[in-house]
C-alpha positions in Angstrom: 21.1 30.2 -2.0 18.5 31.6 -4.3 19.0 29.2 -6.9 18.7 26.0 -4.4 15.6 27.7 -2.5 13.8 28.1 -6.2 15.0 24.2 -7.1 11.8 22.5 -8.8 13.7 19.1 -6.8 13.8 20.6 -3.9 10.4 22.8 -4.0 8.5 19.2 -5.1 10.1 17.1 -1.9 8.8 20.0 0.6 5.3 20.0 -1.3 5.6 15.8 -0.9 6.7 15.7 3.0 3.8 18.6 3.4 1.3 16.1 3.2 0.5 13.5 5.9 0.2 11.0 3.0 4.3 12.1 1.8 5.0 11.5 5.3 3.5 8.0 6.0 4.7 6.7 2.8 8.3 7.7 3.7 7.8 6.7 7.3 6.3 3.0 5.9 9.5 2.6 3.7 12.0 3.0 6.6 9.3 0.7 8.6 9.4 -2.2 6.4 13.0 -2.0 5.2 14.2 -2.0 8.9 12.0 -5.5 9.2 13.7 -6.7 6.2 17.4 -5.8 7.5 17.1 -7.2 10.8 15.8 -10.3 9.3 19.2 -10.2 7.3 21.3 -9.0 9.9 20.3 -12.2 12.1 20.5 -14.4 9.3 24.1 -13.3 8.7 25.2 -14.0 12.6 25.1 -10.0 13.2 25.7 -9.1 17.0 22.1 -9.1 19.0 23.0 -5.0 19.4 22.8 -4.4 15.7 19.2 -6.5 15.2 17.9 -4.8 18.0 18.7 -1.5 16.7 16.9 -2.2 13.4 14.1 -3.9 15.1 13.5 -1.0 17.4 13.4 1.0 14.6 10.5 -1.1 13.1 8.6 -1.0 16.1 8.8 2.7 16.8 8.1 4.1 13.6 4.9 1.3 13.3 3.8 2.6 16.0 4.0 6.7 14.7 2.1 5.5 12.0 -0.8 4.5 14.3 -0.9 7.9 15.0 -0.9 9.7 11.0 -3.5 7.3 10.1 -5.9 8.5 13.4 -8.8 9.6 11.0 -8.6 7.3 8.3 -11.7 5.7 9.1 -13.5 8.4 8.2 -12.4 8.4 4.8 -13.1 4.9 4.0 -16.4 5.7 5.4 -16.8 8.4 2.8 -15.5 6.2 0.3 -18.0 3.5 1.2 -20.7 5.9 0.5 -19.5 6.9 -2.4 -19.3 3.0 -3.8 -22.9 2.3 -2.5 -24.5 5.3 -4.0 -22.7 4.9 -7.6 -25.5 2.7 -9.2 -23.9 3.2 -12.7 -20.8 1.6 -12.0 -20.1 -2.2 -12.7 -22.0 -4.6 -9.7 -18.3 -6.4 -9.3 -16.5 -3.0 -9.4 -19.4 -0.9 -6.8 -19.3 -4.1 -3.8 -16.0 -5.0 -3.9 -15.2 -1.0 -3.7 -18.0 -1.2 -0.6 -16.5 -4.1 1.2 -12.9 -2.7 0.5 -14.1 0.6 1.9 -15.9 -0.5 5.3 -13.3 -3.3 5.7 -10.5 -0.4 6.0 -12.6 1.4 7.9 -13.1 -0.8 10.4 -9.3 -1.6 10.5 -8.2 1.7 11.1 -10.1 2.1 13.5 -8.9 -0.9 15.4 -5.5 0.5 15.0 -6.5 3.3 16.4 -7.4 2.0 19.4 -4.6 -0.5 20.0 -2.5 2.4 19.4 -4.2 4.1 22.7 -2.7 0.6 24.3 0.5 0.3 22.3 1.2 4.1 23.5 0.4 3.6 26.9 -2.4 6.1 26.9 -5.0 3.6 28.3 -4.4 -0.2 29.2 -7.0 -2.0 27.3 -7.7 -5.8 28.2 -9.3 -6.7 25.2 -6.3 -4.5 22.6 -4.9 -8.1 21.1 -8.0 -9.5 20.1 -9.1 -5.8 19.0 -5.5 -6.0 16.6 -6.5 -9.6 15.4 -10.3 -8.5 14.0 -8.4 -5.2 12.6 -6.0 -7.7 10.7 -8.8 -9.8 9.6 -10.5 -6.8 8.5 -7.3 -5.7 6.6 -7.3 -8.7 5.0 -10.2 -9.2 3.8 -10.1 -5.6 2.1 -7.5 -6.3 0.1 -9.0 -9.4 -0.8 -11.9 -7.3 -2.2 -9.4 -5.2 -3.7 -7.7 -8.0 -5.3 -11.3 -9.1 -7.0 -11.7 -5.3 -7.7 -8.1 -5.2 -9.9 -9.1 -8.5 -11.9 -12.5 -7.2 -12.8 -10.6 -3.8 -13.8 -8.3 -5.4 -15.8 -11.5 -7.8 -17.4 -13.2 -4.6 -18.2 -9.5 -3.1 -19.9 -8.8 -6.1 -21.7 -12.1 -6.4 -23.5 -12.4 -2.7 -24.5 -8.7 -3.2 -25.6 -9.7 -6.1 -27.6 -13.3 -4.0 -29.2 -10.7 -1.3 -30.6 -8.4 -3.7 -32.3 -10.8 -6.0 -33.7 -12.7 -3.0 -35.8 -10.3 -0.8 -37.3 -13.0 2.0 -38.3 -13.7 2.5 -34.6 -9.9 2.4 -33.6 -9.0 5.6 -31.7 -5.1 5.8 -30.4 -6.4 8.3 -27.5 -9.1 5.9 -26.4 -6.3 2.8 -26.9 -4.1 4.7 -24.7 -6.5 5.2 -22.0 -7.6 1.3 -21.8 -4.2 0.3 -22.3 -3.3 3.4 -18.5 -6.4 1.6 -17.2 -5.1 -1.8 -17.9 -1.5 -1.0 -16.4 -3.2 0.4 -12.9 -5.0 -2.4 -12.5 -1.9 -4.9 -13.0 -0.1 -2.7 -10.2 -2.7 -2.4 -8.3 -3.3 -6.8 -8.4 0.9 -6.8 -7.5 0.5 -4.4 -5.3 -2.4 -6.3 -3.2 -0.8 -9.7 -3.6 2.4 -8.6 -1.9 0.9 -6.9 1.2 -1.6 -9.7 2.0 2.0 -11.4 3.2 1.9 -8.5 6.1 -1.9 -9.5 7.6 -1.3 -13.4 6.5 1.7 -13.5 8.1 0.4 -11.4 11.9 -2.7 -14.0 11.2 -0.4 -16.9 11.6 -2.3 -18.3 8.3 1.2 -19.0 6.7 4.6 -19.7 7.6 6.5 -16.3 6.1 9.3 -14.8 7.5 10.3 -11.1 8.2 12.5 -11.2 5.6 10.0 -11.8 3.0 7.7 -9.7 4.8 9.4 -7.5 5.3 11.0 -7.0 1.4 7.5 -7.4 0.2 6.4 -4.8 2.4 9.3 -2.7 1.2 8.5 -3.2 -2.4 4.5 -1.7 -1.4 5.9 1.5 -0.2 8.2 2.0 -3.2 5.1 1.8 -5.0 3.4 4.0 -2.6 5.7 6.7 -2.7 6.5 6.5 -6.6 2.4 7.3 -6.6 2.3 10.0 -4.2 5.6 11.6 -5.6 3.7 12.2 -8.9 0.3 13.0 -7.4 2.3 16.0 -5.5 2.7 17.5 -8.9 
């Protein structure tokens, strides 16, 4: 027992779960896969019991993730300040980090609320409209984010290009830092690109099913877990 209680696996997955951030990445996984599989399962002429059970499962674990994310807005708040106040970073880089920021902030915050409706807490009148400016919101942060990535990779690619072009100033640590830089911001562009189908889709701004949704959803948290795993380290 000694030997599986002192398991560096086993010791790194309690440290991951530990965190709230482990938690929701594992919870959005199961949330998006399940919106995938019932998308499948009805495709394939599966039995209305067996949908519902994966689409119940979607629902309920969305909803438990209204809950983790309760005081998210304060962070993007933070992280708004933070972008405002950096006057040495690049212009493109510092707004679109601001706009990203406040955009999430206000999202969350919608969610918050609408999960006070969702939950049955309080009925609010107005909770829809209050989820459709979150989504809009949500949106147009990653939009932000998307601008944010290409300017990233802009910046990457031309440092990249400086160290190869003059060999005297060529440095295989600095190379391998612009080349880490350049790779982020590629995943980060992916990464953006596929979960604008989620707000795009609840926006009703283009005709994408839940199984598309719902994979490319499912490809995010992959991601999103792959990059909290290794931050738990």
């Amino acid at each position: 027992m000694s030997l599986i209680a002192s398991h560096p696996v086993l010791n790194h997955t309690v440290k991951f779960l530990e965190t709230t951030t482990g938690r929701d990445k594992i919870l959005r996984l199961i949330q998006y896969w399940a919106r995938f599989y019932s998308f499948v399962l009805l495709r394939k002429g599966a039995t209305q019991q067996a949908v519902h059970f994966w689409k119940h499962l979607q629902a309920t674990v969305g909803l438990s993730r209204k809950l983790f994310r309760a005081g998210k807005p304060l962070n993007f708040i933070k992280a708004a300040a933070a972008a405002f106040a950096n006057k040495t970073n690049d212009p493109i880089l510092r707004v679109t980090a601001f706009l990203r920021a406040i955009s999430y902030a206000i999202y969350f915050t919608t969610d918050t609320v609408t999960w006070v409706n969702s939950a049955k807490v309080l009925q609010l009148t107005h909770a829809p409209t209050l989820n459709k400016i979150g989504t809009r919101f949500w949106l147009f942060g990653m939009l932000a984010n998307i601008v944010n990535s290409l300017r990233r990779h802009q910046i990457a690619s031309a440092k990249e290009a400086a160290l190869l072009a003059d060999p005297s100033e060529k440095d295989v640590t600095s190379l391998k830092k612009v080349l880490a830089e350049k790779k982020a911001a590629n995943i980060q562009l992916l990464w953006d690109v596929l979960d604008t189908t989620i707000p795009i889709s609840g926006l009703g701004l283009a005709n994408l099913d839940d199984g598309f949704v719902g994979l490319a959803g499912f490809i995010t948290s992959a991601l999103g877990t792959r990059q909290q795993w290794a931050a738990t380290y």
